[in-house]
KOLDO-37776 format. One line per field, with one value per residue (C-alpha): x, y, z. Coordinates in pm, 1 decimal, padded with zeros to 6 digits. Last residue first. Example, Ala and Ser with C-alpha at 12.3 -4.5 7.8 and 13.67 -1.06 7.14 Angstrom:
# residues 2
xx	[01367.0,01230.0]
yy	[-00106.0,-00450.0]
zz	[00714.0,00780.0]
//
This chain:
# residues 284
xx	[00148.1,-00103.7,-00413.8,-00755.0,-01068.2,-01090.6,-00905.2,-00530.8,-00438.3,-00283.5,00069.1,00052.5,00114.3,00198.7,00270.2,00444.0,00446.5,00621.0,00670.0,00370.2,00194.4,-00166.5,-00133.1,00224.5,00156.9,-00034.1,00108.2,00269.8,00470.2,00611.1,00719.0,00891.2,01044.8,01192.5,01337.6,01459.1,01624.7,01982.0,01966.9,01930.1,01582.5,01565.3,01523.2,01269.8,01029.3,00955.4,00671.0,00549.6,00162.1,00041.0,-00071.9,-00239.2,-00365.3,-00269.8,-00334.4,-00071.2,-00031.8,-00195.2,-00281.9,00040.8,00132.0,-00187.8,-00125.6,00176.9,-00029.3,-00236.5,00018.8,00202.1,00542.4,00841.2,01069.6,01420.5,01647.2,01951.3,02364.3,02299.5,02397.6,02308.0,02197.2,02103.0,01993.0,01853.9,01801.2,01576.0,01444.4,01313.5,01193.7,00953.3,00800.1,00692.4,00473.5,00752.6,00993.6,00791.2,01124.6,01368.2,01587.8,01693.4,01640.2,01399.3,01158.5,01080.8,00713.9,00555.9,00353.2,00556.7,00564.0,00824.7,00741.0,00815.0,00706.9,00698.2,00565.0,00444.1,00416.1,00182.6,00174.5,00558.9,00709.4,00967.9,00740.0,00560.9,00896.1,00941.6,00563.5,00688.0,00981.9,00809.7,00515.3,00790.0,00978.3,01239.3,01283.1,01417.6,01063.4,01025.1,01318.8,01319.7,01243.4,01165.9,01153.0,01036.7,00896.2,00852.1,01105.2,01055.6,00767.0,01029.2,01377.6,01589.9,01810.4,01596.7,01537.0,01324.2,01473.3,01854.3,02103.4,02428.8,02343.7,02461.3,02406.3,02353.7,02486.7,02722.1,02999.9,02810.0,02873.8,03244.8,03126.0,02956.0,03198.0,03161.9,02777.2,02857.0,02898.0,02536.9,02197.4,02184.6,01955.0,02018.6,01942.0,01908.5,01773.6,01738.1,01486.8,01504.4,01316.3,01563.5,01863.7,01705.3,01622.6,01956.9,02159.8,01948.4,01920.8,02317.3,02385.0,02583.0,02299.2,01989.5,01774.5,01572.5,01553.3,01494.8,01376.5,01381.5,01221.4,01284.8,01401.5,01122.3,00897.7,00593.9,00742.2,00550.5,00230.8,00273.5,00146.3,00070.6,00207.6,00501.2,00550.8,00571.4,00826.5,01040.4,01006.8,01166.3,01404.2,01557.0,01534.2,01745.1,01966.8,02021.8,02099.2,02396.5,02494.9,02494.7,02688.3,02966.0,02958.0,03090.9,03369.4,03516.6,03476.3,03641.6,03890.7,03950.8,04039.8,04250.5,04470.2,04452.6,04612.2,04901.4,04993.5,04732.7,04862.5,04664.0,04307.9,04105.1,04284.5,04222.4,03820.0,03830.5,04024.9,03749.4,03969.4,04025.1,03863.3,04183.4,04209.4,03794.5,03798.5,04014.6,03902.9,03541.3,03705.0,03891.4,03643.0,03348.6,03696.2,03662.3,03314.3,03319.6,03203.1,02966.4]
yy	[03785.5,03998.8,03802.1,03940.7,03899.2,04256.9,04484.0,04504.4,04849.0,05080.3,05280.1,05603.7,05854.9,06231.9,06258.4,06609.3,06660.4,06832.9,07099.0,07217.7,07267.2,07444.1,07622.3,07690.1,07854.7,08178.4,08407.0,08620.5,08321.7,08168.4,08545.4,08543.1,08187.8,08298.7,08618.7,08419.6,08159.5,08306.8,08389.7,08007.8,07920.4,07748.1,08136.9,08258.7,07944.9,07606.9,07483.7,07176.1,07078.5,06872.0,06574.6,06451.1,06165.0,05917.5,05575.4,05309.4,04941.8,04925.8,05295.8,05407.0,05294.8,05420.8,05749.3,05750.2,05704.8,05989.5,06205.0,06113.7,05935.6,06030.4,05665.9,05678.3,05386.1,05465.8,05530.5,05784.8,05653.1,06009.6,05802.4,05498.1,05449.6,05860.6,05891.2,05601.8,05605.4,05990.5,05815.5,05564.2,05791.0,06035.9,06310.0,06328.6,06481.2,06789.3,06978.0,06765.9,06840.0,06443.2,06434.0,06740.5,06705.9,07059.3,07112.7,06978.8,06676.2,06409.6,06618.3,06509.2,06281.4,06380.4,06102.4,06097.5,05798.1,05830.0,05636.7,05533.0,05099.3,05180.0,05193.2,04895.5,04683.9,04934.0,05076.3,04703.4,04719.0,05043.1,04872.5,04594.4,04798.9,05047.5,04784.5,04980.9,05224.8,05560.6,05758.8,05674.1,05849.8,06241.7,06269.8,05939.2,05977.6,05718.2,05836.8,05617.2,05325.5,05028.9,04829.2,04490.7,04522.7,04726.3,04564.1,04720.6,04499.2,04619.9,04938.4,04850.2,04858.9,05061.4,05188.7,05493.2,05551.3,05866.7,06052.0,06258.7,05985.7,05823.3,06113.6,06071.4,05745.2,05977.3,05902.9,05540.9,05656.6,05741.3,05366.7,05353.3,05183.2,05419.8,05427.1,05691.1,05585.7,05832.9,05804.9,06124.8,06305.2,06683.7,06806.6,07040.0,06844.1,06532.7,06628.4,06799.0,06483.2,06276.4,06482.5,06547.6,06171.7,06150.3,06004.7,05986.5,05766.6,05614.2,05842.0,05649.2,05832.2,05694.7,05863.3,05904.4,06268.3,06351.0,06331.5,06506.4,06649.0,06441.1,06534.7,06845.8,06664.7,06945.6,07187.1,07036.3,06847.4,07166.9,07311.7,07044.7,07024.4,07388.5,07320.8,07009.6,07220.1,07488.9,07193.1,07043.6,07355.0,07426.1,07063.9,07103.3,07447.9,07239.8,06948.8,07192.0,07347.5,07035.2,06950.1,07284.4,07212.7,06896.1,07001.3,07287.6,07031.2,06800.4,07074.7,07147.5,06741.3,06475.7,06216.4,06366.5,06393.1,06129.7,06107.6,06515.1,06414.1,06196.7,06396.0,06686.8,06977.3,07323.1,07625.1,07837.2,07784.2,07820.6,08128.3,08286.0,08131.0,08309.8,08605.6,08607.6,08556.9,08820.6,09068.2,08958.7,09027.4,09368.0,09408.3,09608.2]
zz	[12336.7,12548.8,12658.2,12566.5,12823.9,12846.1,12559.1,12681.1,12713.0,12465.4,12560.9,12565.8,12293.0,12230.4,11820.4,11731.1,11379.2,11099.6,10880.1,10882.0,10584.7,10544.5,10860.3,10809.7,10499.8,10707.5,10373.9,10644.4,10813.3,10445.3,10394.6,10719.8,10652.1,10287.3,10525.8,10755.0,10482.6,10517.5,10926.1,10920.2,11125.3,11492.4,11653.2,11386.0,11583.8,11384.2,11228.4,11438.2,11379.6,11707.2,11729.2,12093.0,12306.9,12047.6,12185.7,12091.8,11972.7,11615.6,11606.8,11601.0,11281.6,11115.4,11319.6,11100.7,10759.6,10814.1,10911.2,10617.7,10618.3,10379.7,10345.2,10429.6,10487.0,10656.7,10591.9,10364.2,10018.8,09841.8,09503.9,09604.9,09928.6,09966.6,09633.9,09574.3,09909.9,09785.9,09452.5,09651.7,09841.0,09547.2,09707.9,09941.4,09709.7,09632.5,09559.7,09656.0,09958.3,09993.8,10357.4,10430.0,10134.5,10023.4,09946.2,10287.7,10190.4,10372.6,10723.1,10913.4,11182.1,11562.0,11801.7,12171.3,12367.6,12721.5,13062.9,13278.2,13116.3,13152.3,12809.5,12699.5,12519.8,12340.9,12189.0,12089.0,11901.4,11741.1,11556.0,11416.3,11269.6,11121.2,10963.0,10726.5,11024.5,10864.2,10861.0,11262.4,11378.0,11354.0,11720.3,11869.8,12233.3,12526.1,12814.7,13171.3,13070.6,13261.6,13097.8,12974.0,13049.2,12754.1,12486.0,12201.9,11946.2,11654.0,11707.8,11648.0,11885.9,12002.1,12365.5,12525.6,12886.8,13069.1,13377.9,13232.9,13286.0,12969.5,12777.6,12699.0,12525.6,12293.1,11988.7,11961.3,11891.5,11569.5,11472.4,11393.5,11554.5,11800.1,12169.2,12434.5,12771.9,13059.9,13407.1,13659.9,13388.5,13458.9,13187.9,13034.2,13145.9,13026.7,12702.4,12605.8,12720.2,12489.1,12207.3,12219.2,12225.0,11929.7,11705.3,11962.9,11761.8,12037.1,12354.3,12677.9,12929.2,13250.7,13587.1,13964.9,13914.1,13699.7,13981.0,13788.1,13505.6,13243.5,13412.3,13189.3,12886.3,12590.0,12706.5,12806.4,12520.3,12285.7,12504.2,12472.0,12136.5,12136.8,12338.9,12207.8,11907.2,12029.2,12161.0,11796.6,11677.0,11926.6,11840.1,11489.3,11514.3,11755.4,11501.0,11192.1,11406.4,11492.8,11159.2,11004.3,11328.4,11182.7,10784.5,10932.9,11122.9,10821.7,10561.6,10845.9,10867.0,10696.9,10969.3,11333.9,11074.5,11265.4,11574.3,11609.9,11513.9,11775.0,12117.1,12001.3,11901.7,12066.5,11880.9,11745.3,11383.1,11350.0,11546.2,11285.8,11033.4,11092.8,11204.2,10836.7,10668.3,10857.2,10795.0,10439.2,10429.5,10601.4,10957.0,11109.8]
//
């Protein structure tokens, strides 16, 4: 075992010789010796998220699968187009694990400038907003929205687009955080989404995170869903040991024995498809 200034010194160690991403070195090339450290802490910061971020890719993966295997079914010949997808980790993860042979990854943000490098993966990035998605009408077979639905100021708006784009077969996938679990996952408020309105508060005003945040219930999601979508499943999401911080493992084992994901999970997993046309109704 090691001591805690030889875990230090690994840990800068390894930091001070990971190669750099071409951005982050452009970002911090005129701050000299102090910059160079300052980028590989980045560097070294966005390679953790992304190992996270496929765990979970995983894990919701996993979920989906048991609860629509049909999804798989000539995968090859498929879109998915994942709304949201920040870097484009999400969507790169999601496709290798279920095979998808088209990708489109959706983000409203500058951040995707950075996951141009993707796009000779096999994917395509898109800058866009929800409520206008530059996508061809019923030609995407699943559409993801993992963590997305409790930033979009016009939730209504937004959903009818993702409506638009899905095959009249296809799928929707929603995860919503849970607004009555006791530590609000944006803000990290205690109770936080029992007060909606505080937590945009924060989030606009006080944290000034680049996007709107309002907690959703399930309740209040299925609402949503409701006006163009039938919801064929939800499913509670508390995550596996694996997806935890070795720090709050024991917290989370504690959480496990006292059955408290039962009465809060941390979030859901929504499986829609799209609604059809009552008879003798027109679409608009």
């Amino acid at each position: 075992m090691l001591s805690d200034p030889e875990r230090k010194r690994a840990f800068w160690g390894a930091t001070l010789r990971q190669p750099l991403s071409d951005d982050i070195r452009e970002d911090y090339s005129s701050m000299g010796h102090i910059g160079r450290v300052l980028a590989r802490l980045r560097d070294r910061t966005r390679q953790f998220k992304k190992d996270a971020t496929q765990k979970h890719c995983e894990f919701i993966a996993d979920l989906l699968l048991g609860e629509c295997p049909s999804i798989l079914e000539g995968a090859r010949d498929k879109t998915l187009v994942d709304i949201g997808c920040e870097r484009g980790d999400t969507t790169r993860f999601f496709g290798e694990i279920l095979g998808f042979g088209t990708l489109v990854g959706i983000e409203r943000r500058r951040i995707i400038k950075h996951s141009t490098n993707l796009s000779r993966r096999g994917a395509l990035f898109l800058r866009a907003d929800c409520t206008a998605l530059p996508i061809d009408d019923a030609t995407a077979d699943a559409v993801f929205l993992i963590g997305v639905l409790e930033h979009l100021a016009e939730p209504e708006k937004s959903l009818l687009e993702v409506r638009r784009i899905v095959r009249p077969e296809g799928i929707a996938v929603l995860q919503v955080p849970n607004r009555f679990f006791p530590l609000e996952v944006h803000t990290f408020v205690p109770f936080g989404g029992y007060f909606p309105s505080i937590c945009s508060f924060l989030s606009e005003k006080v944290l000034r995170t680049p996007f709107y945040t309002r907690p959703l219930s399930r309740k209040e999601t299925l609402c949503y869903l409701s006006a163009c979508f039938e919801v064929r499943s939800v499913k509670p999401v508390w995550y596996p040991k694996r997806l935890i911080p070795s720090w709050l493992r024991p917290f989370w084992a504690i959480m496990r024995a006292l059955q408290f994901p039962r009465i809060f999970p941390f979030a859901y997993l929504f499986v829609c498809v799209p609604k059809k046309a009552s008879p003798g109704r027109t679409s608009s």
